[in-house]
C-alpha positions in Angstrom: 157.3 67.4 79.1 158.2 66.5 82.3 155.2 68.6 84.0 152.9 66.5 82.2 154.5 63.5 83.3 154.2 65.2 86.5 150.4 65.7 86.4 150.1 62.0 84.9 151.4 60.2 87.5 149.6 63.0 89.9 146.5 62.1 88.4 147.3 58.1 88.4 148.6 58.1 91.9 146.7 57.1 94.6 147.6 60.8 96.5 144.6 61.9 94.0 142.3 59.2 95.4 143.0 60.0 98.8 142.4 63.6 98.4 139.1 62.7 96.3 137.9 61.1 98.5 138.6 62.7 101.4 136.7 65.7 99.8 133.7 63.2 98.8 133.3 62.4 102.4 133.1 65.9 103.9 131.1 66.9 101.3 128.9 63.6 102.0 128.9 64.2 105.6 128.3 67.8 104.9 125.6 66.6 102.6 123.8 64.7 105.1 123.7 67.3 108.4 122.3 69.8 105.4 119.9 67.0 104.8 119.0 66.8 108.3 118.1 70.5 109.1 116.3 70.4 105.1 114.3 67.6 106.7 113.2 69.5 109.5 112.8 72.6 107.7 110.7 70.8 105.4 108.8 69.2 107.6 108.0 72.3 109.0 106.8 73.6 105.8 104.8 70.8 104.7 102.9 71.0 108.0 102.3 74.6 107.8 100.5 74.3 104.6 98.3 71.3 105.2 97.6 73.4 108.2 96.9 76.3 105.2 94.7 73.7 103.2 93.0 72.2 105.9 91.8 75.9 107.3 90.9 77.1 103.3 89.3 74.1 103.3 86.8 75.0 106.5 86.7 78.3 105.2 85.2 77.3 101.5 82.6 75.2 103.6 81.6 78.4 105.4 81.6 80.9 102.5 79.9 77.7 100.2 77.1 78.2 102.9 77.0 81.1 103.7 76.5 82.2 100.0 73.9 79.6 99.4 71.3 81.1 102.6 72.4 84.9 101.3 71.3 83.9 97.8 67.9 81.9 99.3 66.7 85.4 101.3 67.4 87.5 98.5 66.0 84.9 96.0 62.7 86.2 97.7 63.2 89.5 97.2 64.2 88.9 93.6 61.2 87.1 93.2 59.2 89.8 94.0 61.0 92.5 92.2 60.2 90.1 88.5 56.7 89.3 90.0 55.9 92.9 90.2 57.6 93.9 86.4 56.3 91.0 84.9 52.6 91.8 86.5 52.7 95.8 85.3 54.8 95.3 81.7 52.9 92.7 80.2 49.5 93.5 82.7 49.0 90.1 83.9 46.5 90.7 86.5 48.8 89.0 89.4 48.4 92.5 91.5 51.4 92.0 92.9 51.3 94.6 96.1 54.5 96.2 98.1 55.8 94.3 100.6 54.8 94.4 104.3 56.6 97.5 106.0 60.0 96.4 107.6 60.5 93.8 104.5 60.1 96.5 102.2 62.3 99.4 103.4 64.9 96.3 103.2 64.3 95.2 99.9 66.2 97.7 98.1 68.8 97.4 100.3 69.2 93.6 100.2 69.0 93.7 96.0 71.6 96.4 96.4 73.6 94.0 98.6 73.5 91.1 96.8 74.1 92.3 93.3 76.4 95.3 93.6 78.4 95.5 97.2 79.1 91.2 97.2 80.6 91.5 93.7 82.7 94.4 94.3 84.0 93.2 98.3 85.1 90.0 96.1 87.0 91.9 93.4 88.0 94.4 96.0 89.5 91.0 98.0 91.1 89.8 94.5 92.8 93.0 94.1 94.2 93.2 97.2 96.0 89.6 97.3 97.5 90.4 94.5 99.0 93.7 96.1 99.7 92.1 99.0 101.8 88.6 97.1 
């Protein structure tokens, strides 16, 4: 009985308060320097990925671009390639002739280009972000 009493007039006291808030201080000035450096820190951070966003940002300009001339040159050669099917299938009378000499030792390589290495660089690419997060 008389440790409760004890513990009651512990707990009413003002020794309790003292101690409380003693530890609330420290932990508040505590609180505070750690908010400092997390300030810093994540000021840091927040610059570094603007700085991420800003430069994925360029670089969607550039690939948006880049894709949109690659797709206009081989929209030509694509062109031709239909033109030519089209004109011996169905025997439309277009005469549709090979291309002019450098332009058509390209042409297969371009179609080649555009519709089977691009697609599998960008699932190549895919593939290895995900390895690498």
């Amino acid at each position: 009985m008389w440790l409760l009493t004890l513990a009651t007039k512990l707990f009413s006291s003002t020794i309790l308060e003292r101690v409380v808030g003693y530890l609330e201080k420290r932990s508040n000035d505590a609180a505070v320097m750690h908010g400092q450096n997390t300030t810093a820190a994540t000021q840091i951070v927040v610059a570094t990925l603007q700085a991420e966003i800003e430069a994925r940002k360029v670089q969607s300009e550039f690939t948006s671009r880049h894709d949109k001339i690659v797709a206009w040159i081989a929209a030509a050669f694509i062109l031709h390639i239909w033109m030519l099917v089209l004109d011996h299938c169905f025997h439309l009378g277009w005469n549709v002739g090979p291309l002019p000499d450098p332009l058509g030792d390209w042409e297969g390589r371009i179609i080649l280009s555009f519709f089977i290495v691009v697609p599998t660089a960008s699932v190549a690419k895919a593939l290895i972000a995900k390895v690498w997060k």
